[in-house]
N, C-alpha and C positions, 0 to 999 in steps of 0.2 A: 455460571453459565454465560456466555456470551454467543451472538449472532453477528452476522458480517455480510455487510451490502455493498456492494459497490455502483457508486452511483455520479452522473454527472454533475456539471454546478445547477442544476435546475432540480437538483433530487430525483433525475428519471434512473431506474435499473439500467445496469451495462451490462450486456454481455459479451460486445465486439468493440473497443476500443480503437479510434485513430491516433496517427502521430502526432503527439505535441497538443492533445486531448486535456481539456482538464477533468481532474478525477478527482472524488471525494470517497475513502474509503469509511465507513461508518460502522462502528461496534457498540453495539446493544449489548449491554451486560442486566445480569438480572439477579443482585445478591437477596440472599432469605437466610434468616436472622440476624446480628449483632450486624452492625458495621463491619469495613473492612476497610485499612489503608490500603493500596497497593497503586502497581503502572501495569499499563498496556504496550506489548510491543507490536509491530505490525512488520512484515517480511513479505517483499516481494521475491517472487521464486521463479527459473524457468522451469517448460517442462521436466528436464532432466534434476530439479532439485538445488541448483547452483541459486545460490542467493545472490540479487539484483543488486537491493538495497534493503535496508534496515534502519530502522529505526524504535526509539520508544519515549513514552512522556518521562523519565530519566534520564536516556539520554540527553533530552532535551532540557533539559534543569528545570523540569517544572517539578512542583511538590505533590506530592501523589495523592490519589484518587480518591475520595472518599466510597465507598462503594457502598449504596445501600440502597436495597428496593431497585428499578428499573430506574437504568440511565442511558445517553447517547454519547458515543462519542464520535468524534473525526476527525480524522488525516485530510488535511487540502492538499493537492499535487497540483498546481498548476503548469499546464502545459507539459502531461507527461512524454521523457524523448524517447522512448524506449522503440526500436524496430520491430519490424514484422516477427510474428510468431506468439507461443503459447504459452500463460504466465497461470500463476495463482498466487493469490495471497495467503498467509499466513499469519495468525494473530494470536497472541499469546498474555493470557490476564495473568502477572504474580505480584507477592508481599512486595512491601513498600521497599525492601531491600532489593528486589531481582531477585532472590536465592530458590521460593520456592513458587513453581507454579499451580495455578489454580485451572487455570484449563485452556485449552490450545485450540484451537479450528483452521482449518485448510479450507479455504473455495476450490468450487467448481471452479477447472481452466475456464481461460477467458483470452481469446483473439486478440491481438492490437495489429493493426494495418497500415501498412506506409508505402504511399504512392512510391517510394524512390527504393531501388533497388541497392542501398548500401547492404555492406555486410555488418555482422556485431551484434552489441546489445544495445545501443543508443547512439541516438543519430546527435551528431553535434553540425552546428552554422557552420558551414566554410562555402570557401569562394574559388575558383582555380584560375590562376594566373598563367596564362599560354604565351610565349612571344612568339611574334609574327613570323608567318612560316613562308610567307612569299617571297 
């Protein structure tokens, strides 16, 4: 069983995210009996289901979880750039190989807001270089 929060760097709930926001995404798992190895994956989605970004503590070469009784985990984003519009996470507990999964959860969408009118999925730094028109 796992649960799934999203929350800022000071542990408040998010439901409307800004641009370039830090984010901590947080899963609570809750195994009942034996131990269990396995990883967590976690999946940012837009509304239409296109995955953002991905990740998981495999990925990430870390050695897998120990799973037993209630635990915390989390994802740090700092300074997420993603633009305006409506996302959800996706989080998924499996065996310490990836092969099978133990159980999935989707968030409620959730807002991110960005003062600047680009288009896309992620705003990246630029600068624009004009030469002089007079």
């Amino acid at each position: 069983m796992a649960y799934v929060r999203i929350l800022d760097s000071h542990g408040k709930k998010l439901e409307h995210i800004g641009k370039s926001q830090d984010v901590v995404i947080q899963v609570k798992t809750k195994r009942v009996g034996l131990p269990l190895e396995g990883h967590i994956g976690i999946g940012l989605m837009r509304a239409d289901g296109q995955l953002v970004f991905g990740t998981s503590t495999k990925l990430a070469g870390l050695k897998p979880i120990l799973f037993t009784g209630e635990q915390v985990t989390e994802l740090v984003i700092p300074s997420l750039p993603l633009l305006y519009g409506t996302y959800q996470v996706k989080t998924a507990v499996a065996d310490q190989h990836t092969l099978r999964c133990f159980c999935e959860h989707i968030t409620d969408a959730i807002s991110i807001s960005c003062e600047r009118p680009e288009l896309g999925m992620f705003w990246m730094e630029h600068d624009w270089r004009i030469p002089n028109t007079s």
